[in-house]
C-alpha positions in Angstrom: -72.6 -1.8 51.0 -73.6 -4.8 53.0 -72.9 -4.2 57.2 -73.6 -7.5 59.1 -75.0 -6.6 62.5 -74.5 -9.6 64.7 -77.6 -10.6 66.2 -77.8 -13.2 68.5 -78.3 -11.4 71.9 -77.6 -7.5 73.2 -78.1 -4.2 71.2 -77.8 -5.2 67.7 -81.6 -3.6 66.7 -80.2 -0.6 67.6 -77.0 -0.8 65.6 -79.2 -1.7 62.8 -81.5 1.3 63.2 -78.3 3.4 62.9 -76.9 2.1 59.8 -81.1 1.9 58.6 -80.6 5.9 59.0 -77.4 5.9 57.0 -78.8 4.9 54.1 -77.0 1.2 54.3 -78.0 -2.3 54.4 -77.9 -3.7 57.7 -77.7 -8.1 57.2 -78.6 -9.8 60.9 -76.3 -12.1 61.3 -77.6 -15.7 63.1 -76.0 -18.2 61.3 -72.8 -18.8 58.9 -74.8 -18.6 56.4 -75.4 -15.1 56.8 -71.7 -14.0 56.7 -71.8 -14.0 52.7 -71.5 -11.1 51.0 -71.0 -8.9 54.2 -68.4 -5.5 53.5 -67.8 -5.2 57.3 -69.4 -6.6 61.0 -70.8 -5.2 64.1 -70.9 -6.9 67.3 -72.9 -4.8 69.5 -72.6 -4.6 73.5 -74.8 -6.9 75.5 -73.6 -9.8 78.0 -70.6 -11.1 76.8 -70.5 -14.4 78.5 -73.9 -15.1 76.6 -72.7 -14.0 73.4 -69.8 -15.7 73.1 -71.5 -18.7 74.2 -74.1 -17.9 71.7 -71.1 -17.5 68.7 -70.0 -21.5 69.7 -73.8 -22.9 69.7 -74.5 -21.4 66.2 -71.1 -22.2 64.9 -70.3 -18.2 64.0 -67.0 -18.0 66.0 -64.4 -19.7 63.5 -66.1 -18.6 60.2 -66.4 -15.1 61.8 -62.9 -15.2 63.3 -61.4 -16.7 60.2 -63.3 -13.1 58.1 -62.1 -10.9 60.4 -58.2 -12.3 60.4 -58.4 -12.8 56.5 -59.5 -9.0 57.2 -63.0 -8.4 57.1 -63.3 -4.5 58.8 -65.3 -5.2 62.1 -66.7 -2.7 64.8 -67.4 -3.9 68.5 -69.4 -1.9 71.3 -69.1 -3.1 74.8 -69.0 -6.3 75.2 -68.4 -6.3 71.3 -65.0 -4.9 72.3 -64.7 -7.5 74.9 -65.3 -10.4 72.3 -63.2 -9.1 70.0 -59.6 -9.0 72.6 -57.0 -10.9 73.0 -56.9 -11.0 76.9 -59.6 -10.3 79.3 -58.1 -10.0 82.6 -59.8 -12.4 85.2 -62.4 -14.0 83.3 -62.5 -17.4 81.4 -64.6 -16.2 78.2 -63.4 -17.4 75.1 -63.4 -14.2 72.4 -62.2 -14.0 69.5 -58.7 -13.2 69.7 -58.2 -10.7 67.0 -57.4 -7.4 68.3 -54.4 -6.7 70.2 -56.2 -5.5 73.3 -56.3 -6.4 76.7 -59.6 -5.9 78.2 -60.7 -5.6 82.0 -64.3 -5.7 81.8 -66.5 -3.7 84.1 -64.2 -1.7 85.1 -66.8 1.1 86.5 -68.9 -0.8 88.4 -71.8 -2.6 88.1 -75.3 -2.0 86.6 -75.7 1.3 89.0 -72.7 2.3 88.3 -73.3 3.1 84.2 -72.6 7.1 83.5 -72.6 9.1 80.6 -70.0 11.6 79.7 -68.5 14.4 76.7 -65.8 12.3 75.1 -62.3 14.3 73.5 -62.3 12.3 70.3 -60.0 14.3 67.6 -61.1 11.9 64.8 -64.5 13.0 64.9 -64.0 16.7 64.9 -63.8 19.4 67.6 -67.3 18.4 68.6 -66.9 16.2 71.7 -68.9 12.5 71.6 -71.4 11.9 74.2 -70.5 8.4 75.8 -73.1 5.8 77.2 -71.0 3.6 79.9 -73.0 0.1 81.1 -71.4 -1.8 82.7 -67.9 -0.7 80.5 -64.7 -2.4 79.8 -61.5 -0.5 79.6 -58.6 -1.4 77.3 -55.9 -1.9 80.0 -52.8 -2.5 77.7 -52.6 -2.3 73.7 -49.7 -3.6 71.5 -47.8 -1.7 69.5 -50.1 -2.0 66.2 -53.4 -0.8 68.3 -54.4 3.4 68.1 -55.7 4.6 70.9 -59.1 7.2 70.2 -60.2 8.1 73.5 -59.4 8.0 77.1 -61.5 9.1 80.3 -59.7 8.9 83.0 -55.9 8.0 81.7 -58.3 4.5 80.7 -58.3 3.8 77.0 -62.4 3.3 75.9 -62.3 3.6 72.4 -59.9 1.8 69.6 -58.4 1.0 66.3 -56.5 -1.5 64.7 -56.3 -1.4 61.2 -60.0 -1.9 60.3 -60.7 -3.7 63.6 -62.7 -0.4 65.3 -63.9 -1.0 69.5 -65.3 0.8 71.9 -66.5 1.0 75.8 -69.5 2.9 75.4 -72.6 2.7 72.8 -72.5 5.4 70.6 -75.8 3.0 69.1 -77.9 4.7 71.7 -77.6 8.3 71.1 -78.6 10.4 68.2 -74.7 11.4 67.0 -74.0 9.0 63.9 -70.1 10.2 63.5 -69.1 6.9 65.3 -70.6 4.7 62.8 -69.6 7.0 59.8 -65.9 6.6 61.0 -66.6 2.8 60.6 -68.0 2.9 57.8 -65.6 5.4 56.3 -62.8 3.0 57.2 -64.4 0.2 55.2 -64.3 2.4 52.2 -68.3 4.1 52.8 -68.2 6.7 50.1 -72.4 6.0 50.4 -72.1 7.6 53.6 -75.0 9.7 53.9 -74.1 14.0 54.9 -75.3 14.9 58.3 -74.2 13.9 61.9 -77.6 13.3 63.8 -80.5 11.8 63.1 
């Protein structure tokens, strides 16, 4: 299995480091050229104005839009869930326009305002997840098609839609690899590697 990380700007070393620990190849993604032969994507949290700037400069938004629609699995942290929405309330950022989510982004706060907390997730097991919040989105309204994972607050943070997979916090940033198992599982990982930590 093949997992492009995309890596123009945010936390993508981190994702890569994960899926390094997983025993899976982990492709940076840059360029079009580096979509080939990819089995799923991650678009990891960072600033999502830059990124999605970034994804027009290097010509990665149509290619990556067109894999993704065509259905390509794909997995988006933080402002990876925020590029991968239909609607972002109150901002002019172009995403992607794939998932059936409306987003609000930083909906906790600012910078100061990032928390971490024990996340309910029944997909994962009875363990709860611990969540990293920066500067989070929530998913203010989903459509019909869209699952919702997790909630804090009666505020939907983490997402499916068929193999479309998002979330509000970075679960690339702790030590608890179920998140990206779940991904992977949903791509079809049967070279998932046993254990839930690193």
């Amino acid at each position: 299995m093949r997992i492009g990380v995309l890596a123009l700007q945010g936390a993508f070393a981190e994702h890569i480091e994960v899926l390094t620990d997983l025993n899976i190849e982990a492709v940076p993604v840059r360029l079009p050229s580096n979509l080939g032969g990819i089995d799923a994507l991650i678009i990891p949290g960072g600033e999502s104005t830059t990124i999605a700037k970034l994804l027009t400069d290097y010509s990665l938004k149509e290619p990556i839009k067109n894999l993704v629609q065509q259905g390509l699995p794909v997995f988006g942290t933080c402002a990876g869930m925020v590029l991968l929405a239909k609607k972002i309330v109150g901002s002019e950022v172009e995403t992607l326009g794939v998932m059936d989510i409306e987003i609000k982004r930083n909906a906790f706060g600012r910078q100061l305002d990032s928390f971490e907390a024990d996340l309910p997730m029944p997909i994962l097991g009875d363990k709860e997840f611990h969540g990293i919040f920066i500067r989070a989105p929530i998913v203010q309204r989903t459509e019909a098609s869209v699952e919702i994972l997790c909630q804090i607050n009666n505020n939907a943070v983490a997402v499916r839609q068929d193999k479309m997979l998002a979330c509000a916090f970075h679960p690339e940033l702790t030590d608890d690899l179920r998140f990206h198992k779940y991904f992977l599982n949903l791509i079809g990982g049967d070279a998932v590697a046993e254990g839930n930590c690193r």
